[in-house]
C-alpha positions in Angstrom: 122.4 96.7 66.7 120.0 95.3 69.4 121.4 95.3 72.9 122.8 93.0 75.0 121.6 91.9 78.2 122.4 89.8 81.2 120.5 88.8 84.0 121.8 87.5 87.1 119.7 85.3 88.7 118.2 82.9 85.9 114.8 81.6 88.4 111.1 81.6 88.2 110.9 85.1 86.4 114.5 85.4 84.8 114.5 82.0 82.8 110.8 83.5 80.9 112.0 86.9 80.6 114.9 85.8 79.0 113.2 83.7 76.7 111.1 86.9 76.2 113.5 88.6 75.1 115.5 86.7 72.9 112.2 86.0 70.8 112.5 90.1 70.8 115.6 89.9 69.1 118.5 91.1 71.6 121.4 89.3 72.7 120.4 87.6 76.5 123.1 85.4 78.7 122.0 84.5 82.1 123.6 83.6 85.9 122.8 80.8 88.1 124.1 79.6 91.3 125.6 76.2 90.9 127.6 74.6 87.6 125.0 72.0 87.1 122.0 74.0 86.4 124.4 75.9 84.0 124.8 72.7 82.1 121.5 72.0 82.4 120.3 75.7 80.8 123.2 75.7 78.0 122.0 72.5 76.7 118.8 73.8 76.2 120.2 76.9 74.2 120.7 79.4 76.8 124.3 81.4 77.4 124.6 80.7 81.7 127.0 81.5 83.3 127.6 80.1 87.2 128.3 82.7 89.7 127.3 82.6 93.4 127.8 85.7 95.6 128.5 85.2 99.2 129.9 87.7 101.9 133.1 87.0 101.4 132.8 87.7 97.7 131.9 86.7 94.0 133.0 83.3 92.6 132.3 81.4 89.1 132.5 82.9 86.1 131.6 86.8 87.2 133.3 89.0 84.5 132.5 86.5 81.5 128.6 86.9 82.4 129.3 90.9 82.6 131.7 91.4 79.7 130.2 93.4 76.8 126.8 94.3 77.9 124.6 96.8 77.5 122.2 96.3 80.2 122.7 94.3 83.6 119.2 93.1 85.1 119.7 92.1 88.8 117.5 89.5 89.8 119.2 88.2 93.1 116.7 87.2 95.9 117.9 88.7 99.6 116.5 84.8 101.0 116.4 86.8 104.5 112.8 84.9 104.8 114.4 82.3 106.1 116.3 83.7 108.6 119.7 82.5 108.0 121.1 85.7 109.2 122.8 86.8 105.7 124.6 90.0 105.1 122.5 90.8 102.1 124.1 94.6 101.7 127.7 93.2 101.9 126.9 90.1 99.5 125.6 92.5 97.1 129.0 95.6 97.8 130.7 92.0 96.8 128.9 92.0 93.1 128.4 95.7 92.8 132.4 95.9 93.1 132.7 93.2 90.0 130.2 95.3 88.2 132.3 98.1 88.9 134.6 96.5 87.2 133.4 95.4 84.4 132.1 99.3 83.1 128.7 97.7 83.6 126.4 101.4 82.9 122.5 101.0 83.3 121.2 98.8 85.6 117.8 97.5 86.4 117.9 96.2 90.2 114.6 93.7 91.1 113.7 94.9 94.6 110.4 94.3 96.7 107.7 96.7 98.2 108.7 95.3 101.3 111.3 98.1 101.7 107.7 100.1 102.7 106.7 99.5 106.2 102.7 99.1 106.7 102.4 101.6 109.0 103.1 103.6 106.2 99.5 103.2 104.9 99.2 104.0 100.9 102.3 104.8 99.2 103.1 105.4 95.8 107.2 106.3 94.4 107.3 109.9 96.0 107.2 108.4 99.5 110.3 107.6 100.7 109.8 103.8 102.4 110.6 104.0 106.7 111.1 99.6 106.4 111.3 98.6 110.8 112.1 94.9 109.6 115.5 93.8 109.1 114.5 92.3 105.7 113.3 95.8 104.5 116.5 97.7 106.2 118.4 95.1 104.3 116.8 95.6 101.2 116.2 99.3 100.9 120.4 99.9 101.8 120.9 98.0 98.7 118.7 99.5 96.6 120.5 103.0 97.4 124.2 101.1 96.6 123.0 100.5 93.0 120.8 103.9 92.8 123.6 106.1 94.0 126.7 104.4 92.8 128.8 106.9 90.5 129.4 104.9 87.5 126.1 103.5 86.9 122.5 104.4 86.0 120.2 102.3 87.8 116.2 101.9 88.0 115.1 100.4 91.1 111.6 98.3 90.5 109.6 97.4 93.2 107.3 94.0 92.7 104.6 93.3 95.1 103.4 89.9 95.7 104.4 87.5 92.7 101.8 84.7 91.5 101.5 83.4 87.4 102.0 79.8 86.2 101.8 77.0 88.9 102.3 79.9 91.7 99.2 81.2 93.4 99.5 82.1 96.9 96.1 81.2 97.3 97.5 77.8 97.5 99.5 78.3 100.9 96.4 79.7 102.7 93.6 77.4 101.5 92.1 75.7 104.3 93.9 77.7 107.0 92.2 78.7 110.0 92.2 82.0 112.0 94.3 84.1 109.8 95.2 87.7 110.8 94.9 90.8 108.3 91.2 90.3 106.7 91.1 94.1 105.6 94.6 94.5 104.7 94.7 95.3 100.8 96.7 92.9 98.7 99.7 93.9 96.8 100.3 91.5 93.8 101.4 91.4 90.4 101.3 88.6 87.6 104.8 87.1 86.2 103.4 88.6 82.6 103.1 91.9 83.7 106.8 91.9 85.3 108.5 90.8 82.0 106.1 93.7 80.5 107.3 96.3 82.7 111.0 95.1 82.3 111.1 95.1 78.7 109.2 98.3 78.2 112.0 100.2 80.6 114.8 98.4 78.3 112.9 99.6 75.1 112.7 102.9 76.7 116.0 103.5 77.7 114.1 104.7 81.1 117.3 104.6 83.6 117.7 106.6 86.7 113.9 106.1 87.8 112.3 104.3 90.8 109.1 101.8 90.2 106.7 99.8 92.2 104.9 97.0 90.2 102.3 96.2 91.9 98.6 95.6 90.3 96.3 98.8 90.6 93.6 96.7 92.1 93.9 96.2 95.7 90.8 93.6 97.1 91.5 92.7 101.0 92.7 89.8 101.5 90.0 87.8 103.0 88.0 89.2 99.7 90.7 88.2 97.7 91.7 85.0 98.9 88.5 83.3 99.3 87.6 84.0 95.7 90.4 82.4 94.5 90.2 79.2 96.5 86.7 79.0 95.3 88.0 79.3 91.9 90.5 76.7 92.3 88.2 73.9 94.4 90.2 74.6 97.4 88.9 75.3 101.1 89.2 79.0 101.9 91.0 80.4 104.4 89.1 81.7 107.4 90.2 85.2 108.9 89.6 86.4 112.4 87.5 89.7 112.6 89.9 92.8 112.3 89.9 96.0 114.0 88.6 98.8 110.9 91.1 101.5 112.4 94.1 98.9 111.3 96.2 100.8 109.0 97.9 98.5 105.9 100.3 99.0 103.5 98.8 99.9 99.9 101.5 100.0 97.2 100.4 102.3 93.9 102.1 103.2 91.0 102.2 106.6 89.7 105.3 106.6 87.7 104.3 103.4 85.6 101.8 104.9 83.9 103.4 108.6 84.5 107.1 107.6 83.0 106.7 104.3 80.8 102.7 104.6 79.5 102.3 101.3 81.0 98.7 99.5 80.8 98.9 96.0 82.7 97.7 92.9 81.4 96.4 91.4 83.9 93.8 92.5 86.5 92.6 91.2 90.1 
């Protein structure tokens, strides 16, 4: 009996990996924030759900989307980028109470190598990240309410930079002018190589572990970035000179190769 799977937070990278997995054969129902793009999805085939998590607590159609599965997949973006001054931890105690609930038992939690601070330097999983923003603070608490909780087993995956499709950050920095961190090593990974990840720790039943996803190549970012806006036509961006003794935040993967054998598809 193939297993069934939800995943809260139906965006950018949920909406193809659920596709993805449904061509796979398991049994995939979806979340989104408003009513209308739940229409919008289920006339188009796909079993969403609307459920919008706030810090005073979960509305919509929570314990439908959670009933009866196998596997929850938490895609749920913090948004503290844009400074609104969200609670993040108590908007997510708010969901991990309903989860609670619902006898939810493995867990994959989408999280961000920004929980590592760049002070840090190179880290892999065996460093434990020291995040000084309040983004990172945010995000790392949460991590450790789903990793620790008692009733579930959870795998915490880390994804550096996300580009694939129409997204390539070299878009936002073409053309710029005097941009700070020329030597800092990009941390990116592709949209293909995520779903990859994600469906080989479902295939492998590989709960309870801790992943970053990042790309094992790591150009700078003046290397990197100019490249690609020659690539795609655009003006590259122009960095001011950096001081060598700058110390930048490298994210590598020792447990994605180490735990789930896992060879990446695409390369920087």
């Amino acid at each position: 009996m193939n297993k069934k799977i939800a995943i809260a937070g139906m965006g950018w990278l949920g909406l193809p990996f659920a596709q993805h997995l449904t061509t796979l054969g398991f049994v995939v129902k979806g979340s989104v924030t408003n009513r209308e793009k739940a229409t919008t999805l289920q006339k188009k085939g796909f079993n969403v759900f609307p459920m919008e998590i706030s810090e005073t607590g979960v509305t919509g159609e929570v314990q439908a989307f959670l009933k009866e599965i196998d596997i929850l997949i938490v895609m749920i973006p913090p948004g503290l980028r844009r400074h609104t001054g969200a609670d993040y931890v108590l908007k997510m105690s708010h969901f991990l109470t309903e989860v609670e609930k619902a006898s939810v038992e493995n867990v994959i939690f989408i999280s961000s190598t920004g929980v590592y601070d760049d002070a840090q330097g190179r880290v892999s999983e065996k460093n434990l990240p020291k995040p000084t923003s309040r983004a990172g603070k945010q995000l790392l608490q949460v991590e450790q309410l789903f990793f620790y909780a008692p009733f579930l087993k959870t795998t915490v995956v880390r994804f550096g930079g996300l580009f694939g499709g129409s997204r390539q950050p070299a878009r936002y920095l073409a053309g710029r002018e005097n941009l700070n961190d020329s030597n800092a090593p990009v941390n990116l990974i592709h949209r293909e190589d995520c779903i990859g990840i994600l469906t080989n720790i479902i295939k492998q039943n590989a709960f309870g572990h801790i992943f970053n996803g990042v790309t094992p190549q790591h150009p700078s970012k003046k290397e990197y970035y100019t490249q690609k806006c020659k690539e795609l036509n655009l003006i590259p961006p122009h960095f001011l000179a950096e001081d060598a003794e700058a110390v930048y935040k490298e994210v590598v993967s020792e447990n994605l190769k180490g735990i789930l054998g896992y060879r990446f598809t695409h390369s920087l």
